[in-house]
Structure formats: structure tokens, C-alpha cells
C-alpha positions as CSV (number, residue, x, y, z in Angstrom):
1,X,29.7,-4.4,-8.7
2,X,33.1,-5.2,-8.4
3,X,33.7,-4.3,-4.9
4,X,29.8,-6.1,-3.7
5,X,32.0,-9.7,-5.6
6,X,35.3,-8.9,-3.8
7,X,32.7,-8.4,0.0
8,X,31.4,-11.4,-0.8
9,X,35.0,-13.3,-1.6
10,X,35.9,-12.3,1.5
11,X,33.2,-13.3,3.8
12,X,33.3,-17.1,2.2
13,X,36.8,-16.4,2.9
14,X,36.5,-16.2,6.1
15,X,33.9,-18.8,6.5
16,X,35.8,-21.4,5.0
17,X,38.6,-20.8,6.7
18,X,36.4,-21.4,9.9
19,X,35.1,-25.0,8.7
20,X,31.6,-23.7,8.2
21,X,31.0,-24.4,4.5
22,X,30.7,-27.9,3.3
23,X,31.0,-27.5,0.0
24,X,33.1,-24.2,0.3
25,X,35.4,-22.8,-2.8
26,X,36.9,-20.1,-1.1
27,X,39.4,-19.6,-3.9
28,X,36.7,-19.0,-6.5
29,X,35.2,-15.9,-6.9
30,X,31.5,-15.2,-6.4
31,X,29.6,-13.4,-9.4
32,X,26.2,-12.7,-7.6
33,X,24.9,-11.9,-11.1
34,X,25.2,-14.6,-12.8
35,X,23.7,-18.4,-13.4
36,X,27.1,-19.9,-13.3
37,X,28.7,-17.3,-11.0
38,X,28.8,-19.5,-7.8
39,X,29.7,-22.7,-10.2
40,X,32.7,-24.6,-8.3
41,X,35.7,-24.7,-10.7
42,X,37.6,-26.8,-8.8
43,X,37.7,-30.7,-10.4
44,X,40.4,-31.8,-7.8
45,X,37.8,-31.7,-5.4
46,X,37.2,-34.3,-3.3
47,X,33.8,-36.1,-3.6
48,X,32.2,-37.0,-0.8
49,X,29.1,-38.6,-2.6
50,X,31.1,-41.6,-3.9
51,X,32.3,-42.5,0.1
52,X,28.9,-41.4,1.8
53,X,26.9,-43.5,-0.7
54,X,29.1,-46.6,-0.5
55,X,29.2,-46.6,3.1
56,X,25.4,-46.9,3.5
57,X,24.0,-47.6,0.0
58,X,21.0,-48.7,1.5
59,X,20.2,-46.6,4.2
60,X,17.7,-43.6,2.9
61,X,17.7,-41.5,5.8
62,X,19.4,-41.2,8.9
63,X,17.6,-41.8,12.5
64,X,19.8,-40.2,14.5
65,X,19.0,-35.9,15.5
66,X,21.6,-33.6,14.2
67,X,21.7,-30.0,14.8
68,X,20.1,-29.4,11.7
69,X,17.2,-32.0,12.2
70,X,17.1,-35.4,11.5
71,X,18.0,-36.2,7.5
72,X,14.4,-37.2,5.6
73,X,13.8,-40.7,4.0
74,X,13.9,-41.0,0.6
75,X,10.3,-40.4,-1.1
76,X,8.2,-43.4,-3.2
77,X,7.6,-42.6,-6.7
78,X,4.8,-42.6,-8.4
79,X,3.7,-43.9,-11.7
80,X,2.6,-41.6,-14.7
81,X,-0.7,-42.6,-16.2
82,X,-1.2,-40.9,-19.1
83,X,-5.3,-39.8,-18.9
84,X,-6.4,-39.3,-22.5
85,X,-9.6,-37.3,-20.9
86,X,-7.2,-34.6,-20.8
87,X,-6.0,-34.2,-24.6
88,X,-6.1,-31.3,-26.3
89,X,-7.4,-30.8,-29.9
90,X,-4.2,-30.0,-31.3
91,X,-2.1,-32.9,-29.6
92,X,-1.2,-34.6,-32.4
93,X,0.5,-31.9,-34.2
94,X,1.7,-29.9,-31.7
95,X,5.7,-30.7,-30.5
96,X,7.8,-29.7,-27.2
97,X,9.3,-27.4,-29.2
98,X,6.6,-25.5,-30.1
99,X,5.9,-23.9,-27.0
100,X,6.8,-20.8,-25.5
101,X,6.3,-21.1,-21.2
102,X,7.3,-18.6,-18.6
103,X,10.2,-19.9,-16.4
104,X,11.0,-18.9,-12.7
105,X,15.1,-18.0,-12.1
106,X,16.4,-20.1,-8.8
107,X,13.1,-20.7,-8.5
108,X,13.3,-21.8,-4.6
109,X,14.7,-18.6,-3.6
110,X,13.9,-16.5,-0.8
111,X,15.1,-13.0,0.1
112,X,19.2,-14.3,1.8
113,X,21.1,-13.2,4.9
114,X,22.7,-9.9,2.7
115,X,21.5,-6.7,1.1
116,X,23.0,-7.3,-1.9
117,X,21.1,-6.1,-4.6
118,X,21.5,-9.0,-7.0
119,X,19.4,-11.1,-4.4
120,X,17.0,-9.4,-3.4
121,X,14.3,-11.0,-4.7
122,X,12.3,-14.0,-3.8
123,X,9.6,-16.5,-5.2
124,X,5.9,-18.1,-4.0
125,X,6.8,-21.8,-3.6
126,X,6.9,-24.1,-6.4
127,X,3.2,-25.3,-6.2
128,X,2.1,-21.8,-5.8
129,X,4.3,-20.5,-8.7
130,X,2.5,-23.8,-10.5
131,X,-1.0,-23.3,-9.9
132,X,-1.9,-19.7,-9.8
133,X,1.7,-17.5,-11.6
134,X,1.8,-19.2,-14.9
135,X,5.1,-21.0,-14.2
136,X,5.8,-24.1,-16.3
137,X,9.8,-24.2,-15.7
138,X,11.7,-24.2,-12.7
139,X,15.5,-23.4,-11.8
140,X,17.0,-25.6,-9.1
141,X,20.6,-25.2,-7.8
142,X,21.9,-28.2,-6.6
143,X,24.3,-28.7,-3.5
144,X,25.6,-31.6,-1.4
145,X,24.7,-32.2,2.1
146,X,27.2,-34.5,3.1
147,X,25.8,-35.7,6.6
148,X,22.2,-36.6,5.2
149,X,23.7,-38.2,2.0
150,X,21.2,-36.5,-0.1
151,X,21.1,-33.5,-2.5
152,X,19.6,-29.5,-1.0
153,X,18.6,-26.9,-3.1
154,X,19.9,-23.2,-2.5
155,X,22.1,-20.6,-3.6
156,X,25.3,-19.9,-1.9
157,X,26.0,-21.5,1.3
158,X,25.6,-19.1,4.5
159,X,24.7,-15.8,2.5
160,X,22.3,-17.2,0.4
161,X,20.6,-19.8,1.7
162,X,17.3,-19.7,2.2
163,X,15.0,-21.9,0.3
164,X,11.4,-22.7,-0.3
165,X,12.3,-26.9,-0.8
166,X,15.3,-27.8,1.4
167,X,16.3,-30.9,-0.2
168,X,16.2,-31.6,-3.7
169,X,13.1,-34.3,-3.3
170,X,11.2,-31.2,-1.6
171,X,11.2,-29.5,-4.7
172,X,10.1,-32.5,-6.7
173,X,7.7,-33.4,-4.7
174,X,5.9,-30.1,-5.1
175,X,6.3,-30.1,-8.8
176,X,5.1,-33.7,-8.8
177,X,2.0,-32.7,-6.5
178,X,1.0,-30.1,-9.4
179,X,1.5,-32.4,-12.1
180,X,-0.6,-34.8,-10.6
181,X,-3.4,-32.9,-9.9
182,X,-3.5,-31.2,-13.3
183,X,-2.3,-33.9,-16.1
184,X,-3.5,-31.6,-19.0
185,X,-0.3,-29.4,-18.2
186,X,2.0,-29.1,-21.2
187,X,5.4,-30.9,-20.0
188,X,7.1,-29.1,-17.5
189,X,11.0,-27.9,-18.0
190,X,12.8,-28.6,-14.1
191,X,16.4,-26.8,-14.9
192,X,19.3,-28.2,-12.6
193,X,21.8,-26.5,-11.7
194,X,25.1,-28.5,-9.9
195,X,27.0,-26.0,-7.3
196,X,29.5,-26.1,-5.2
197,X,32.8,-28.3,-6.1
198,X,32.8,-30.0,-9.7
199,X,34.4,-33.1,-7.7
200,X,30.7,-33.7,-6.0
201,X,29.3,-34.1,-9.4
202,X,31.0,-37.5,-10.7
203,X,29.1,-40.6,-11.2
204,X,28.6,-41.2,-7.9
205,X,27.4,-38.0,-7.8
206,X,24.9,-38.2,-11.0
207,X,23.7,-41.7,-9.5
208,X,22.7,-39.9,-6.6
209,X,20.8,-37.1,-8.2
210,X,19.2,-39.7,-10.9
211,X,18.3,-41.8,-7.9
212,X,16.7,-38.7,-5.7
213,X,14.9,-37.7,-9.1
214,X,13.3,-41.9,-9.3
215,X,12.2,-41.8,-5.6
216,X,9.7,-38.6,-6.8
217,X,9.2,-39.7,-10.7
218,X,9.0,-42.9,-12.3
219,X,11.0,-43.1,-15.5
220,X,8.0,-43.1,-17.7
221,X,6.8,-39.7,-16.3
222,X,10.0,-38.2,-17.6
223,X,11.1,-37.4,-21.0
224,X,14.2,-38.9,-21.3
225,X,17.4,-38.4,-24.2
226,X,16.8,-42.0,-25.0
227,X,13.1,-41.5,-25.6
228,X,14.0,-38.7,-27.7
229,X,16.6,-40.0,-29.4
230,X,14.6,-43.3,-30.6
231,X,16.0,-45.2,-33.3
232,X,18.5,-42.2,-34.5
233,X,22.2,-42.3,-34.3
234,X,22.5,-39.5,-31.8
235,X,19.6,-37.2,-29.8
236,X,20.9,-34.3,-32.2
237,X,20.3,-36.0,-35.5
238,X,16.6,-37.1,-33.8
239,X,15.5,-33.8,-33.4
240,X,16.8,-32.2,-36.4
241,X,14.6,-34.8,-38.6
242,X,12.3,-36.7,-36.8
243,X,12.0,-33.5,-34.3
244,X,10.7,-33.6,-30.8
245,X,7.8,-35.8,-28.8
246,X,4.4,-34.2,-30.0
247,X,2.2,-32.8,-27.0
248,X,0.1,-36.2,-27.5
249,X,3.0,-38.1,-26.1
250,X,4.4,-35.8,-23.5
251,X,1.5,-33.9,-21.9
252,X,1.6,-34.2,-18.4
253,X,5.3,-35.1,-18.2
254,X,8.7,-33.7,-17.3
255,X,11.5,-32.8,-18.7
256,X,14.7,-32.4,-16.9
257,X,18.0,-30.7,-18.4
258,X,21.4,-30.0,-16.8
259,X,22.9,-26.6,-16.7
260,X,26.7,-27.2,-17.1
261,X,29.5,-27.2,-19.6
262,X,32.8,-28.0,-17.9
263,X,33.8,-31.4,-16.1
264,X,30.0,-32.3,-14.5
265,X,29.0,-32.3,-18.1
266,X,32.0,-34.3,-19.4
267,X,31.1,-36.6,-17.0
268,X,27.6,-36.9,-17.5
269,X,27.8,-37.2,-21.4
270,X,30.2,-40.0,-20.6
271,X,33.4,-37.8,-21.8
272,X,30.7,-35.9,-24.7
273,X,29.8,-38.9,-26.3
274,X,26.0,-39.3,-25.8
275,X,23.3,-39.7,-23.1
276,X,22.9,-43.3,-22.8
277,X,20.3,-44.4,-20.2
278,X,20.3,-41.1,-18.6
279,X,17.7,-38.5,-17.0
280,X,18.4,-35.8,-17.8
281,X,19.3,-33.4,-21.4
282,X,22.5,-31.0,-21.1
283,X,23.1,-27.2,-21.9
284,X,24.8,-28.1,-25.6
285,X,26.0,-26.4,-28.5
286,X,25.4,-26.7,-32.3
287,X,26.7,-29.8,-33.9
288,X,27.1,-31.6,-30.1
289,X,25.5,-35.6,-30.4
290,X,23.8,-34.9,-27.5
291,X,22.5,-31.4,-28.4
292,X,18.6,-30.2,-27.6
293,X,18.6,-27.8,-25.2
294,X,20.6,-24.6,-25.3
295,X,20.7,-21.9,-22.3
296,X,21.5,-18.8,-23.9
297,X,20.5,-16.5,-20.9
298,X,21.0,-13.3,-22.9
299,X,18.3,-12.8,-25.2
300,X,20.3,-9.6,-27.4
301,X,23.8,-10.7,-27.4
302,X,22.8,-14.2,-28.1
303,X,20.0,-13.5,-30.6
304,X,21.8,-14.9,-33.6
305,X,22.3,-18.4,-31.5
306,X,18.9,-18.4,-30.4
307,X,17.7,-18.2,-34.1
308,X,19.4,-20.8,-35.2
309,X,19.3,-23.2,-32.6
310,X,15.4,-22.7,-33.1
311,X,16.0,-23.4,-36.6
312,X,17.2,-26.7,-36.2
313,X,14.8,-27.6,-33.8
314,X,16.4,-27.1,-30.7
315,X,15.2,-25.9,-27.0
316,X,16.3,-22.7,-25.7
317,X,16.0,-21.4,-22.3
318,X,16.7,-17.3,-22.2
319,X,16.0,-14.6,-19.2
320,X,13.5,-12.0,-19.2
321,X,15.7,-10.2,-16.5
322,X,19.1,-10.9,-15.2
323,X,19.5,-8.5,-12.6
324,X,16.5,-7.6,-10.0
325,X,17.8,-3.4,-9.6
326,X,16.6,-3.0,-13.7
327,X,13.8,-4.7,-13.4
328,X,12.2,-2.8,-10.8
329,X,13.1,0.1,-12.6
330,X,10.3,-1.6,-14.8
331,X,13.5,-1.7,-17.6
332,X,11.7,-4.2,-20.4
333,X,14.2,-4.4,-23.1
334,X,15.4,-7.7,-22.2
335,X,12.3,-9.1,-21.6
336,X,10.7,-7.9,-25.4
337,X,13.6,-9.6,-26.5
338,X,13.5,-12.5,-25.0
339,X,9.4,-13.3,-26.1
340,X,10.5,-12.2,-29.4
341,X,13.2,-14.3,-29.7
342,X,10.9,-17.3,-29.9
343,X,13.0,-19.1,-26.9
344,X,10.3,-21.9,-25.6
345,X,11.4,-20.7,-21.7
346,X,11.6,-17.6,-20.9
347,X,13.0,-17.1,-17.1
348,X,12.3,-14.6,-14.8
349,X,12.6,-13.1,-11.0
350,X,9.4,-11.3,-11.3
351,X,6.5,-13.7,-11.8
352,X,3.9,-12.1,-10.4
353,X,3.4,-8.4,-8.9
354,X,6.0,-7.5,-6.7
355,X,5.8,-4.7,-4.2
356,X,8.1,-1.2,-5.4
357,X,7.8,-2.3,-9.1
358,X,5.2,-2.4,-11.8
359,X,7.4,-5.0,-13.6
360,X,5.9,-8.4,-14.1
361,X,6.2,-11.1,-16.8
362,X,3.6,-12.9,-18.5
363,X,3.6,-14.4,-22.1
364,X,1.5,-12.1,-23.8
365,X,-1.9,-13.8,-24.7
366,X,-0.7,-17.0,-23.1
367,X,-3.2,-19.4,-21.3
368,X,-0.6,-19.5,-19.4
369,X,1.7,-20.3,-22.1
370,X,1.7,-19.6,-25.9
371,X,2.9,-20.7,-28.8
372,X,6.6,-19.7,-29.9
373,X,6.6,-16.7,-32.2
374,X,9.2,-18.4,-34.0
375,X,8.9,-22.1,-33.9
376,X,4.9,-23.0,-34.1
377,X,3.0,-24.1,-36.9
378,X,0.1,-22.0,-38.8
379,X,-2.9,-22.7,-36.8
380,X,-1.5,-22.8,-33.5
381,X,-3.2,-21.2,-30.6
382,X,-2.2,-20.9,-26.5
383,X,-5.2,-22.6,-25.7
384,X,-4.1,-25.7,-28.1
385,X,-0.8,-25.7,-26.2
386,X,-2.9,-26.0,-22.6
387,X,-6.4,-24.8,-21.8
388,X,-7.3,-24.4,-18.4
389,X,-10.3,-26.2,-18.5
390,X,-8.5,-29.0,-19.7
391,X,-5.7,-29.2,-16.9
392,X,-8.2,-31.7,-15.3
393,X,-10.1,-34.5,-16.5
């Protein structure tokens, strides 16, 4: 492993050194493993969102042919409308946090330009993954494309790049095509993931992504911290007492939460003080104002966190499998802990059967989801949390 991080050092290395990169951190190492392995941990970088966006604040895409292609107008949103023809019998009771939903890990990816065994895997597209694998959470790395102003989604520039959804709106648009279609859907989890340099993500930056996110999504389609929060002091103490939306008030929607806990954060929970008329939730710890959603990605080491941050009423996202060589040696530890752990999204690589391996998750008995193990009330069943027959009116 060690000598596949120090290869891949060296060919961004070289890369960089060539100009080729836009968002290129040739000093940081690459873990190809990990979530936050590619994570930018550089906060004197420079940003080039705050300059690109105020030189042309109101231009959404750019006319003029690149190499690349000419850069894509910003979407138009479109409204929620919440269709009560779609309710389920339980709706009322039910909360967000009472779930338990299969998750897809960088779930744009496609099969990269290296053999390395940590990538070599790849996923349907996100309307496929939607509709017919059971998916109701999504992973979506986040880097800056500097000439078209706008946001792409991919893994690590030149050796991972390939993607399903190009630019950031891509992806939304395809979850937003699926939600659409099928408003009975419990509320789908879109995890955001901010690569490349830290000084891309300020709040210019944010602005930008919240504004990409508004072109796809109007606000009242998304559950937001403020929404949460209500009438409480902080989003924490809201969802320790009051506790989260019920599925009566959030079926059909989306919620969006930001993976990150160095400077993007900071900046985003205006210097760890709260969410105030933001998007999206953040990856948070215990006793955090802003806490609700916790990624703890290893289901053993962290089983201890994930109990109590599902004690107090919090979100947790885990993996099912964090490295692509076990699981098609059909290795199921991980993933038995992760269900049992009661974690409301459990992520995986392996959605659906996958040549070589007989290694595929689904939540056991789910329809396609179930109800937490740990977190749902007596009575609960997967069909109260969605029913296929009720996805449409």
C-alpha cells in the first residue's frame, strides 16, 4: 500500500509540475483508500472562486469553445410540491432518523486511468443506482473548474477522473429527475465532499456550491439546518428533544450534508458557531451546536460513537466496505457491522452484482430501505419507511 501512495505522489508530482492540474496539491500525499485521502490541506491556497465569480457574477455559462467543450449554463430549479397522494400510513410517526438506506461511495465513479486496486470499481449512474439498485444516498466529491466557473464532480484529477455527472448540476439533476418522478421516496441523503485546495472552499466558494445546488433545487425541496433547528437555540439541542422532521414532512425531499472537519468547515459554520441560512448539515461531533450528522466510516472501530450518536438522535453515515480487493473476496465483516450498527446510511462500492465477486449489499428485508435496528420505534416496518407502490401517486 505504501509504495501504490508513494506511485501515485509521484505522478501528481510530476503533473503539477507540468501545469496540468488545476487544483493540484502536489505536496500532499494521496491515500487512495480513504474518504479524506485526496482532501487538500493546504488553507494558503489561493481561491480562484472568489475572482472568477466576481468577474462575471452574472454570466452562467461561457459561449466561447474550449478544448474541453463549451462550459454549460446554469440549470432552472424547480419547485417541490409536496403530493399528499403519496403518504405513507406511518408518516406521522415515523422521523429521518429512523431509517436505515443503502448509500453508494463516490457514487459518480467510473473505473480511472490506473490499475490501482483501491479504484477499481465503478457505479450505474445516479438515476440508475436510484430507480432499480436501492440507493437512497449518494457521495459526490467536489472540485473547481476554474475556466467554466462552476463546480465538477470526480476523484483525483488525471488518474481518477472519470465520472458519471461531470459538473456538479449533472449530478443533481439526475437525482432531481428521480425525485420527481417518484415523490413517495423517503428523503434522499446527497453527501458532499470538497477536494482539492481548502482555499477553493471559502465563502465565495460555499456561495458558489449553494448557488449550483438552487439552480437544481428550490430551497423548500431541501431539508435545511434552519428548518431543523426551528425555534431551538442550536440544531443540536433541536434534535436531541424535539428530534428530527417526521417522514410526513420530509418525504420526497433532500437532504444535503458536508463531509469536512478542518478549515472548509470552519468556514462554513461561520468559525463553528452555527448554520445560519445555510444548505447544507456538517460531519460533527458530540456536544457541537451544529451537530446531526456524524460520518463514522468504520463501522467496528467506531461502534461505540455510532451508539451514542444514535442515542441522542443523531445521523450517521458508516461503510459497508472500504476497500474494493476484500470485498470481492466476498469479506462481510464490515458490512454485518455496519447494518447492525443501526447507522441510517450505510455506503457501499458494490451495489448491485458485480462481475468476479458474489459480494453485494442490500438492507436485509428492506423495500429498499428498512427501519434502523437501533433507532425505530415498535411497529415499524420497511414498507412504512417507503413502499414501492407508493413511490408514485
Amino acid at each position: 500500500m505504501r509504495r501504490l501512495r508513494e506511485l501515485v505522489l509521484s505522478i501528481v508530482t510530476c503533473v503539477c509540475a507540468e501545469g496540468s492540474l488545476v487544483a493540484c496539491s502536489p505536496s500532499t500525499p494521496v491515500d487512495a483508500s480513504s474518504d479524506q485521502g485526496t482532501d487538500a490541506a493546504a488553507p494558503d491556497a489561493p481561491s480562484d472562486v472568489a475572482n472568477d465569480i466576481a468577474a462575471d457574477s452574472d454570466n452562467d455559462a461561457s459561449s466561447t469553445p474550449a478544448d474541453s467543450g463549451a462550459c454549460p449554463a446554469l440549470p432552472m430549479p424547480m419547485t417541490f410540491v409536496r403530493n399528499p397522494a403519496v403518504a405513507h400510513p406511518m408518516d406521522e410517526m415515523l422521523r429521518l432518523n429512523h431509517i436505515q438506506a443503502e448509500a453508494t461511495h463516490n457514487s459518480y465513479h467510473l473505473r480511472g486511468r490506473t490499475d490501482l486496486p483501491e479504484w477499481n470499481y465503478e457505479h450505474a449512474p445516479l438515476g440508475e443506482q436510484l430507480t432499480n439498485q436501492g440507493v437512497r444516498g449518494v457521495e459526490l466529491d467536489l472540485q473547481w473548474d476554474a475556466r467554466c466557473r462552476r463546480f465538477q464532480v470526480y476523484h483525483v484529477a488525471a488518474l481518477d477522473d472519470r465520472s458519471t455527472c461531470r459538473y456538479f448540476t449533472d449530478c443533481l439533476l439526475a437525482i432531481r429527475a428521480f425525485s420527481a418522478a417518484n415523490p413517495g421516496h423517503h428523503p434522499l441523503f446527497i453527501h458532499v465532499e470538497p477536494k482539492g485546495p481548502e482555499g477553493a472552499y471559502d465563502e465565495a466558494g460555499f456561495a458558489q456550491v449553494e448557488r449550483e445546488i438552487l439552480s437544481v433545487f428550490d430551497r423548500s425541496w431541501i431539508i435545511t439546518p434552519d428548518e431543523v433547528k426551528g425555534a431551538s437555540t442550536t440544531v443540536s439541542e433541536a434534535i436531541t428533544t424535539r428530534g428530527w422532521p417526521t417522514l410526513a414532512q420530509s418525504r420526497g425531499r433532500v437532504l444535503f450534508y458536508l463531509d469536512n472537519t478542518t478549515a472548509p468547515r470552519n468556514i462554513y459554520t461561520h468559525n463553528g458557531r452555527d448554520l445560519s441560512g445555510r444548505l447544507m448539515f456538517v460531519d460533527s461531533a458530540m456536544g457541537e451546536p451544529f451537530a446531526a450528522v456524524m460520518v463514522l466510516n468504520d463501522p467496528t472501530s467506531s461502534a461505540t460513537a455510532i451508539a451514542r450518536a444514535l442515542a441522542a438522535g443523531y445521523l450517521v453515515r458508516t461503510r459497508a466496505d472500504s476497500d474494493p480487493t476484500e470485498a470481492r473476496m466476498n469479506t462481510r465483516t464490515q458490512l454485518t457491522a455496519a447494518l447492525a450498527s443501526g447507522a441510517q446510511i450505510v455506503s457501499t462500492d458494490f451495489p448491485a452484482p458485480t462481475a468476479g465477486t458474489a459480494y453485494v449489499v442490500e438492507v436485509p428485508m428492506g423495500t429498499p430501505s428498512r427501519c434502523s435496528p437501533v433507532t425505530a420505534p415498535a411497529g415499524c416496518t420497511p414498507a412504512a419507511i417507503e413502499a414501492p407502490a407508493r413511490l408514485r401517486p
